[in-house]
C-alpha positions, 0 to 999 in steps of 0.5 A: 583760654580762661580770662581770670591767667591774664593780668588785669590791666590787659584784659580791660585793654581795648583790642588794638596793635598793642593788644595783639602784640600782648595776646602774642606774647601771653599766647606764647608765655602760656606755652612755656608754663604749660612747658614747663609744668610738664618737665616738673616730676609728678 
């Protein structure tokens, strides 16, 4: 995961329930771009 696709408010967030329930919802929004990158015609 490349550090410089996160917003920077959550990167500088110290690792807590919060960021877990981020590094979740990131992990999964990455996997709907990578999904949806790969529906568009190239």
């Amino acid at each position: 995961m490349l550090p410089l696709l996160y917003p920077r408010n959550h990167f500088l967030e110290p690792f807590g329930e919060k960021a877990k329930r981020n590094l979740m919802y990131w992990r999964n929004s990455w996997c709907c771009y990578i999904l949806s990158l790969l529906q568009f015609p190239k």
